[in-house]
C-alpha positions as CSV (number, residue, x, y, z in Angstrom):
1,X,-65.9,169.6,23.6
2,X,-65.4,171.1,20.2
3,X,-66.1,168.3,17.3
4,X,-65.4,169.2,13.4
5,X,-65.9,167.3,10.3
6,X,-63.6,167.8,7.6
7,X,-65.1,165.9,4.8
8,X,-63.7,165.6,1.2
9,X,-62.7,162.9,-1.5
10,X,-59.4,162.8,-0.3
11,X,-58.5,160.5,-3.8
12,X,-55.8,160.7,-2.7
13,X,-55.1,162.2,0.7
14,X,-52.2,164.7,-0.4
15,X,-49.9,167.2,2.2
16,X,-52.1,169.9,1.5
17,X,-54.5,168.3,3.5
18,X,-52.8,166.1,6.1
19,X,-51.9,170.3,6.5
20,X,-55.1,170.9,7.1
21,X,-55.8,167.9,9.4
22,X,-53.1,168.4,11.8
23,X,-54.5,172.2,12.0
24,X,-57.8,171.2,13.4
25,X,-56.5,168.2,15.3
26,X,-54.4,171.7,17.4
27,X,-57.1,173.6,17.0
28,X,-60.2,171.5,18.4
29,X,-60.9,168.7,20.6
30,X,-61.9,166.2,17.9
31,X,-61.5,165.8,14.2
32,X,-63.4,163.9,11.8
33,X,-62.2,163.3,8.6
34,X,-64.5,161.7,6.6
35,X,-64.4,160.3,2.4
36,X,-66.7,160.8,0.0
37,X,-67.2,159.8,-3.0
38,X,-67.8,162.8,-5.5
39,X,-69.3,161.7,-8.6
40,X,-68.7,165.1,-10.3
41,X,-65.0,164.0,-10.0
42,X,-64.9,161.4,-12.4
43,X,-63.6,157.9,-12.0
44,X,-61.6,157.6,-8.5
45,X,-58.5,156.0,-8.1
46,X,-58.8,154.5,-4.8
47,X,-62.0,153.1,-3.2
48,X,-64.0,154.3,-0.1
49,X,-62.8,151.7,2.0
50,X,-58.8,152.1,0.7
51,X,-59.1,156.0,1.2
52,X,-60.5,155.4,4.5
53,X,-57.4,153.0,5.3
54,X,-54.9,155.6,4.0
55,X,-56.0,158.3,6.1
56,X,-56.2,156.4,9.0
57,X,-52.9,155.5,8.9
58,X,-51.2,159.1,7.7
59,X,-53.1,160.7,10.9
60,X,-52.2,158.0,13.4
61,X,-49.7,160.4,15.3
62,X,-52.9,162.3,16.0
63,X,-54.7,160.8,19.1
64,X,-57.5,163.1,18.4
65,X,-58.6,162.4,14.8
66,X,-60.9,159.7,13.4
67,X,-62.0,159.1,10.8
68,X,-65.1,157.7,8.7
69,X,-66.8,157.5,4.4
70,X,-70.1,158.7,3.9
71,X,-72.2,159.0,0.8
72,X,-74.7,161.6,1.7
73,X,-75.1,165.1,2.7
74,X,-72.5,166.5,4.4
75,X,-75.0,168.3,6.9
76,X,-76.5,165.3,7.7
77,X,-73.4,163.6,8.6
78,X,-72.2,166.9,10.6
79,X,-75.7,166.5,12.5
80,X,-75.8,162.6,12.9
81,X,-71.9,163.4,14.5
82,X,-73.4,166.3,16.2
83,X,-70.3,168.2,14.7
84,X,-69.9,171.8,16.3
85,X,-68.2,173.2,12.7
86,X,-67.2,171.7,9.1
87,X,-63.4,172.6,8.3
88,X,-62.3,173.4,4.6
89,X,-59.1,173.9,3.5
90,X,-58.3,176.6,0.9
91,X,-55.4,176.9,-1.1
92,X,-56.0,179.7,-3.6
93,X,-58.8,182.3,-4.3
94,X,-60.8,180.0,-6.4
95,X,-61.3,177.6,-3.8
96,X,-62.8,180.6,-1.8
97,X,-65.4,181.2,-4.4
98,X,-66.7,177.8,-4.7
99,X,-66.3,176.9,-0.8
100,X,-67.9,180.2,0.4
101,X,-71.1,178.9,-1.7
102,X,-71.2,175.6,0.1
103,X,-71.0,176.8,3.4
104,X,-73.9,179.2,2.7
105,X,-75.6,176.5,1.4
106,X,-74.4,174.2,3.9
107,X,-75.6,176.6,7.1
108,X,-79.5,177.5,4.6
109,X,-80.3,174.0,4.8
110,X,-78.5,172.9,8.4
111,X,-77.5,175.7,10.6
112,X,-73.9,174.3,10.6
113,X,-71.4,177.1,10.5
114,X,-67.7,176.3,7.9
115,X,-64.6,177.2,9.2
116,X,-61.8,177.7,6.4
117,X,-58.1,176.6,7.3
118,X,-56.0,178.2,4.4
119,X,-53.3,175.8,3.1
120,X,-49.3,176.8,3.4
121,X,-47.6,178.2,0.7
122,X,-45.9,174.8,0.4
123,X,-49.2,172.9,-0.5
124,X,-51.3,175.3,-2.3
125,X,-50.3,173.9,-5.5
126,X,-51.2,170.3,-4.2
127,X,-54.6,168.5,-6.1
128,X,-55.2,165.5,-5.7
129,X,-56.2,165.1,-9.4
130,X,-52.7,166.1,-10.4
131,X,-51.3,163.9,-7.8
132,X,-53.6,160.8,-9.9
133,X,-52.4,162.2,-13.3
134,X,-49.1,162.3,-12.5
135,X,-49.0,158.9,-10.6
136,X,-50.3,157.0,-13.2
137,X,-47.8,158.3,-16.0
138,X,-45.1,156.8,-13.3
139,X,-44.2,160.5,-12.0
140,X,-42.9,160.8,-8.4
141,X,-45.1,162.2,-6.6
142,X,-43.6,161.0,-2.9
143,X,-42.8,164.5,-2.2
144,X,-46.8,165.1,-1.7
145,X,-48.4,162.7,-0.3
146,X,-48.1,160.6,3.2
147,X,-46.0,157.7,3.3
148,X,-48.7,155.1,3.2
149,X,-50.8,157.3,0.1
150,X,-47.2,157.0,-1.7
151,X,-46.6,153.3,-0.7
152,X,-50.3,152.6,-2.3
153,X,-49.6,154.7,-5.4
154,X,-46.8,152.7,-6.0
155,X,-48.1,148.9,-5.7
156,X,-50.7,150.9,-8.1
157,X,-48.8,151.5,-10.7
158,X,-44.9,151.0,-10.0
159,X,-42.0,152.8,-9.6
């Protein structure tokens, strides 16, 4: 059995990576999808335990994906999962640059090997701090996320 952690703020879960998601849910045996909170982002918009409820229900069509919050290391919560790979998505060359130096980072300190998952064209654009920014001027923003991230977003702020 193949295990992968995909592990990310996910404030909010967006299409881009549901994308993602439903990529490793085809190509391994099990998916975890885990939150963090990622102080270098600022203040979040949704808590742990909220983003944890989100994503649980946009991936419920997929039997083989769970999913969890942390708040440490990613390679200690790929070991303590005994997770065969962590999955990134990547959208545009940038996040290339920046990912490629995490996994190497990632695989110094663990041994655990990053698998990148590139984004379709019709996500690439997607971030979820666009999505926030957009949201809380009352912008729709239905278009790009799941059902119950849109639902949320509006109880949130309206309309």
């Amino acid at each position: 059995m193949t295990r992968v952690l995909y592990p990310g703020s996910f404030d909010p879960l967006h299409k881009g990576h549901l994308e993602i998601i439903e990529v490793a849910a085809r190509l391994f045996d099990d998916v975890v999808v885990a939150a963090v909170r990622n102080p270098q982002k600022g203040q979040a918009l949704f808590d742990l335990d909220e983003r944890q409820d989100t994503i649980r229900e946009s991936v419920a069509h997929l039997a083989n994906v769970s999913v969890t919050q942390f708040s440490s290391l990613v390679v200690d919560l790929a070991k303590e999962l005994d997770a065969n790979f962590i999955v990134k998505g990547l959208r545009v060359v940038s996040d290339f640059e920046s990912e490629l130096m995490m996994a190497q980072m990632n695989h110094a300190v663990s041994g655990v090997d990053t698998l990148f998952i590139p984004c379709g064209s019709s996500h690439a654009f997607l971030a979820s701090k666009l999505i926030r920014e957009i949201a809380r001027f009352g912008g729709d923003v239905s278009s790009m996320v799941p059902e119950p991230v849109s639902r949320r977003l509006i109880e949130r702020y309206g309309s």
